[in-house]
C-alpha positions in Angstrom: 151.2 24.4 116.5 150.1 20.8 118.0 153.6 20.6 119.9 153.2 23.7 121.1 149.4 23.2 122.2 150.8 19.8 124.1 153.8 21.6 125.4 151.4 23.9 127.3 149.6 21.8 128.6 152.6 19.3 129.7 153.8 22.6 131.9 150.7 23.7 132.9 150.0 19.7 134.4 153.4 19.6 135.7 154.9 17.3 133.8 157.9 19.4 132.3 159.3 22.5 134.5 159.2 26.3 134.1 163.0 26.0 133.4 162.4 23.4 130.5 159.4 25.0 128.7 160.2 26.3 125.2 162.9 24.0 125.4 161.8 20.8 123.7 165.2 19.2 123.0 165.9 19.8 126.8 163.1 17.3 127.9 164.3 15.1 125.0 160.9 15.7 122.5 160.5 13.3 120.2 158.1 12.1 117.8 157.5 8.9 115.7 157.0 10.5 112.5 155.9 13.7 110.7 153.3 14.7 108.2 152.1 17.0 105.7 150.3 20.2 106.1 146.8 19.5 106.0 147.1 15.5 107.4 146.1 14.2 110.6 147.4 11.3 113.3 145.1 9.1 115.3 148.0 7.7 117.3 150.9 10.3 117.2 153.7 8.8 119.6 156.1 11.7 121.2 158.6 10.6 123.7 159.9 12.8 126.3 161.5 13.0 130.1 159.0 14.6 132.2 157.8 14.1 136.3 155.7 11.5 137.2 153.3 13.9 139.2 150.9 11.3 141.3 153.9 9.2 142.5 154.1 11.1 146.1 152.6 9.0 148.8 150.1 11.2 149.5 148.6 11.2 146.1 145.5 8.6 146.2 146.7 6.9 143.0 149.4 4.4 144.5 149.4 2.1 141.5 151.4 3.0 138.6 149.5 2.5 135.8 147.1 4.3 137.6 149.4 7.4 138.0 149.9 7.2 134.4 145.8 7.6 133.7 145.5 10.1 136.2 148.5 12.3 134.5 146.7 11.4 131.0 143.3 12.5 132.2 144.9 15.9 134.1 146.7 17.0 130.5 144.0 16.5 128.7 142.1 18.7 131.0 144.4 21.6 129.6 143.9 20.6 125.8 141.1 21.5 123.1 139.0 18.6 122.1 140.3 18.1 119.1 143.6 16.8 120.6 144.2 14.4 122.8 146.6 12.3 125.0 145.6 8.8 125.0 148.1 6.9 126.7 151.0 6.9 128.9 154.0 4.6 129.0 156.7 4.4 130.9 160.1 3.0 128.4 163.7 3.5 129.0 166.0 6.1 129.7 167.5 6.6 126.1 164.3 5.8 124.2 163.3 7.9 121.0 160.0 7.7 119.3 161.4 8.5 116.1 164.8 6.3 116.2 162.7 3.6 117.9 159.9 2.8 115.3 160.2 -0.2 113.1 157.1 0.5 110.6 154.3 3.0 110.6 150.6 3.0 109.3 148.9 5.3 107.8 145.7 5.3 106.5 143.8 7.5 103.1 139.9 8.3 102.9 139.1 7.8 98.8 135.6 9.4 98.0 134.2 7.0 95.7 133.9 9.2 93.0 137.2 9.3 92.7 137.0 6.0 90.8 134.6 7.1 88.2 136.2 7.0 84.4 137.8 10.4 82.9 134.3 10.7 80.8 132.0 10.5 83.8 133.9 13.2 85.4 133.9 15.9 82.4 130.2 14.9 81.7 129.2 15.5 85.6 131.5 18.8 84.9 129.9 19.9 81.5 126.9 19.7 83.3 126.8 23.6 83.7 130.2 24.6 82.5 130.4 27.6 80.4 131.7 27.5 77.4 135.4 29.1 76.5 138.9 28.3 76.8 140.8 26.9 80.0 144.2 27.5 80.6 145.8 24.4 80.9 149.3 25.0 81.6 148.3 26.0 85.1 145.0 25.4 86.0 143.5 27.0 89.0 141.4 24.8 91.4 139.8 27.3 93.1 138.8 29.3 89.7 135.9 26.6 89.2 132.3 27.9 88.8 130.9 27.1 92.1 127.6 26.4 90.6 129.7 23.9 87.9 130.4 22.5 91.4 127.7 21.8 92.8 126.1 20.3 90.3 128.7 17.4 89.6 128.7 16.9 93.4 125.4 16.4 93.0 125.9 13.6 90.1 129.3 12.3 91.2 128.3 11.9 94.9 125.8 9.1 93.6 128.7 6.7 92.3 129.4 3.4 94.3 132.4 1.7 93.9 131.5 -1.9 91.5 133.6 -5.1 92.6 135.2 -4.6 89.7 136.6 -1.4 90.5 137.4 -2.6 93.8 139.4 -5.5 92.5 141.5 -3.4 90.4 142.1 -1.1 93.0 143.1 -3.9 95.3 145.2 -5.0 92.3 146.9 -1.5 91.9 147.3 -0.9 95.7 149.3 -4.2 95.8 151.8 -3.2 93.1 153.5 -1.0 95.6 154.0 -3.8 97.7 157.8 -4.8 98.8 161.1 -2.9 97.7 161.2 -0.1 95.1 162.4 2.8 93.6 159.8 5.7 94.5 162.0 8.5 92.7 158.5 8.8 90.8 156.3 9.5 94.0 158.5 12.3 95.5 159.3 15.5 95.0 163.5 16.6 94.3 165.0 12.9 94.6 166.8 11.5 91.9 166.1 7.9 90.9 170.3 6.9 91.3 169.6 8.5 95.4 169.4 5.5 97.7 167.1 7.6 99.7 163.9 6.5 96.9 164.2 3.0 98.0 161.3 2.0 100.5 159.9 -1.1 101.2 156.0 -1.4 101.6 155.1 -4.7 104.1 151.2 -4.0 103.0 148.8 -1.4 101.3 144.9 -2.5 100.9 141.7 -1.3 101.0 138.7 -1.8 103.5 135.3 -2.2 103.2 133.9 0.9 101.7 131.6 2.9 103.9 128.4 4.2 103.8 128.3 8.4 105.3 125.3 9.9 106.0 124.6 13.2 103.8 126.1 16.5 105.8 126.0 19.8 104.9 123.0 22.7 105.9 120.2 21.6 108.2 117.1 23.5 109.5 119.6 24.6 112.7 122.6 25.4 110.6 123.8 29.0 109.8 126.8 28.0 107.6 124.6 28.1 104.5 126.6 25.0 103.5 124.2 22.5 101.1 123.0 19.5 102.1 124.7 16.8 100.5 124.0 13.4 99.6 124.8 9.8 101.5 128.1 9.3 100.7 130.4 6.3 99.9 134.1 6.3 101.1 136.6 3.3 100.7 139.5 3.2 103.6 143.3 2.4 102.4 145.9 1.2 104.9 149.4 1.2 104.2 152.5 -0.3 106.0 155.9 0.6 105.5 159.2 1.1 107.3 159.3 4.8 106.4 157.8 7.3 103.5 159.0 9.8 101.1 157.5 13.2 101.2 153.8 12.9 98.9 154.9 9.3 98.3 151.3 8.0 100.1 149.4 10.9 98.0 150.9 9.9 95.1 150.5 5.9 95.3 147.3 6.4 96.2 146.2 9.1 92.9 148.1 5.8 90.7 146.0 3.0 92.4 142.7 5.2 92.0 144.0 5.8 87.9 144.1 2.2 87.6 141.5 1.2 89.2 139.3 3.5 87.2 140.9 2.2 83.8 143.6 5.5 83.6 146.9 3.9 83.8 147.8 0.2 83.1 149.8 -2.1 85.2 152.7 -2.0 83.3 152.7 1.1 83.7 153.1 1.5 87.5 155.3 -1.1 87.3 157.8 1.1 84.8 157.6 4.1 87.2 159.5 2.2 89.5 162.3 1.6 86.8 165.6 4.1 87.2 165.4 5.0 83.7 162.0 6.2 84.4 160.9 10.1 85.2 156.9 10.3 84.6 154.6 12.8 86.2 152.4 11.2 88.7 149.2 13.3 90.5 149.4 14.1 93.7 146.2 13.4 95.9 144.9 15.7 98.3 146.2 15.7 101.5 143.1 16.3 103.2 142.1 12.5 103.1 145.4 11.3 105.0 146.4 10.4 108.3 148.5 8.7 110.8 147.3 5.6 111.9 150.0 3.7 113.8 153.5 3.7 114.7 155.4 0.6 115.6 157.8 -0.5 118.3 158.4 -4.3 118.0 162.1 -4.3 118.1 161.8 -2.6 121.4 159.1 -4.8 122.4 161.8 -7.6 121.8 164.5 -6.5 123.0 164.0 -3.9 125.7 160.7 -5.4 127.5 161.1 -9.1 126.9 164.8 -10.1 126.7 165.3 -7.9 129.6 162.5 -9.8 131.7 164.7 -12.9 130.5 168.1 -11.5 131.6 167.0 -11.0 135.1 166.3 -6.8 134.5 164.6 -5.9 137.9 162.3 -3.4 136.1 158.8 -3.8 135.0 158.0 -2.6 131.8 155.5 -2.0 129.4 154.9 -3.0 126.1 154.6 -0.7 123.0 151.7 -2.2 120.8 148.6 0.3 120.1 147.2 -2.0 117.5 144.1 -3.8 117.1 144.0 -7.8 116.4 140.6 -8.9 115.0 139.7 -11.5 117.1 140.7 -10.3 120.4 139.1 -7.7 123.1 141.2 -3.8 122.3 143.2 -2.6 125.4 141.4 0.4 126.5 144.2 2.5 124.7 143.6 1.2 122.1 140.1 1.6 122.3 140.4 5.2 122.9 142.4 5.5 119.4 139.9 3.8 117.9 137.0 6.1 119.0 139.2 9.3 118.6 139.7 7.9 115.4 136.1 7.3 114.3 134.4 10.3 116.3 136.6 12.8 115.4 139.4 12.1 112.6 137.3 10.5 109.9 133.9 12.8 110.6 136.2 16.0 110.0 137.4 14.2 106.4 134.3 14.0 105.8 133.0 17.4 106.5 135.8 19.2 105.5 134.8 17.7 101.7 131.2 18.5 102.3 132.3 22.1 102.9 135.4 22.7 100.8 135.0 19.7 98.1 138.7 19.4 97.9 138.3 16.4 95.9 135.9 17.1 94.0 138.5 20.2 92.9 141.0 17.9 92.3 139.1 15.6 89.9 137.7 18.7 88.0 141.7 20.4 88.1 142.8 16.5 87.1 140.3 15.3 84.2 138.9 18.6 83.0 141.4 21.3 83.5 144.9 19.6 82.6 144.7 18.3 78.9 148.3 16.6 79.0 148.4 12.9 79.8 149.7 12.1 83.5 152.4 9.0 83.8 153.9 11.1 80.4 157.6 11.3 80.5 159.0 14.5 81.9 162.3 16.3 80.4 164.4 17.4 83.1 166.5 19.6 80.4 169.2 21.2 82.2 167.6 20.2 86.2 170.2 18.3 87.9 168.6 16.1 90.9 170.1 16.7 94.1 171.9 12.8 95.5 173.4 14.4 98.5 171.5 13.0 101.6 171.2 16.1 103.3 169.3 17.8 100.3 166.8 14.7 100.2 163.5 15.0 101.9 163.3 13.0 105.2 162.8 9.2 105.6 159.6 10.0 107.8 157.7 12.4 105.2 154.8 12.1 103.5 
């Protein structure tokens, strides 16, 4: 796992002892929030109590933020590329990433395809599909004709989001904003458990972006083909915490309406108590952790204690960009981790696997009943009990 991958490396740096390795809960691990399988973090923050190795006076780092690069840099040393430490802070004795965050960002990679209509995808799908019945009471993603595949990649990859679909996407993106029930967008949570309330502060879109084509290349061995440019459109969301598949599923209801298959008022009744609909979930493969934030510790901790005469020097908690003003170097180092590694393997990862390219063909061509339908629990009683109610910090 990625804790145990950092753990090593922790010990084998010197940060936590022999004695304490395996141990996580004795070095007080925490982290600020938890995803699904199959979803990455740009800026994971884990709090623990380790050594500060380069404090001894004959260590040539005598600064302490200097110490704090230095232990960076040596763990790193001890990790595979693909993970890294980025910063190191210093924070109080009791501090907990996970009780300690006030909001947290993530952010969702939307192909542009996955805007085009219901009859643009079937037709890209028809293309070469063989005729005969589908079974579609369960359909089977990975069942699909990989030639059928290929050749609606081919047509589908050449969409560009149209302002208009962008409005209406920014339109249905903003629907989740402020305080709601989200008994709709999770998975064994009852619309009368508290636990489906969540407040959204923000949830946008970017710019969309234009990818190079990847796939097979004179040098390449994979056989994988070589694909068109492609256009993907970043979504950021902000929120005090998240249900389990609560992003996934917001973001397969914006996408419906911004491509004309759901309705406002639609959304907008999901949210009713009264209300149990079926809502897609999107794949995970196009999520991940952007941010976490700290600004009640910030307030409290760092600057009140500065104003009550606390003798200690501390640092502030605040890993996020403001347009307009030069990035820390940590949070530089998020943003090219984020941009050189997190967002080239999305895109890849789809070039090679075409996970949503599966999910559109599973979604518009497979399944024959209507999404956002109402769902007949029969008999199923759903569990209010807070202990059987997935954690605040899912996804």
């Amino acid at each position: 796992t990625l804790h145990a991958e950092i753990e090593l490396a922790l010990y084998r740096s010197g940060i936590i002892s022999k004695m304490n390795f395996g141990y996580p809960s004795k070095y007080s691990w925490s982290n600020s929030a938890r995803t699904d399988k199959g979803v990455h973090a740009a800026a994971q923050v884990c709090s623990l109590k380790g050594e500060m190795i380069f404090h001894h006076k004959d260590d040539l780092v005598d600064d302490e933020r200097g110490q704090l690069d230095a232990m960076r840099l040596k763990v790193n040393s001890h990790l595979p590329s693909d993970v890294r430490v980025l910063d190191f802070v210093k924070v109080t004795g009791k501090f907990c990433a996970r009780t300690s965050r006030d909001k947290v960002r993530y952010q969702y990679m939307v192909p542009s395809f996955m805007l085009c209509s219901r009859e643009e995808v079937q037709a890209a799908f028809s293309a070469k599909e063989k005729d005969g019945e589908t079974n579609t009471e369960s359909p089977e993603e990975d069942a699909i004709d990989p030639e059928v595949l290929k050749k609606a990649g081919e047509i589908l990859l050449q969409h560009r989001a149209t302002p208009e679909q962008m409005e209406r996407l920014k339109r249905g993106l903003k629907l989740f904003e402020g305080t709601h029930s989200f008994h709709n967008y999770t998975r064994r949570v009852g619309a009368d458990n508290a636990s489906a309330t969540r407040y959204i502060l923000s949830f946008e879109p970017l710019d969309p972006i234009l990818v190079p084509g990847g796939g097979a290349s004179d040098d390449d061995d994979d056989g994988t083909p070589k694909q068109p440019d492609q256009q993907w459109i970043p979504l950021q969301v902000v929120g005090q915490s998240f249900l389990l598949n609560q992003i996934r599923k917001m973001v397969s209801g914006a996408v419906d309406h911004a491509r004309g298959a759901v309705s406002e008022e639609k959304i907008v009744e999901s949210f009713s108590k009264q209300s149990r609909m079926k809502v897609n979930v999107a794949p995970a493969q196009g999520l991940f952790l952007d941010r976490s934030y700290f600004e009640l510790y910030n307030k409290i901790k760092v600057k009140n204690g500065q104003k009550h005469g606390g003798t200690l020097e501390r640092s502030e908690l605040d890993w996020v960009e403001v347009e307009g003003e030069d990035m820390p170097a940590a949070v530089r180092r998020i943003e090219e981790f984020k941009n050189e590694k997190i967002i080239p393997h999305i895109i890849d990862e789809e070039t090679k696997e075409s996970n949503f390219l599966k999910f559109m063909y599973s979604q518009d061509v497979l399944c024959k009943h209507g999404m956002y339908g109402p769902i007949d629990d029969g008999n199923k009683k759903w569990s209010t009990n807070k202990k059987d109610s997935p954690g605040a910090a899912g996804k």
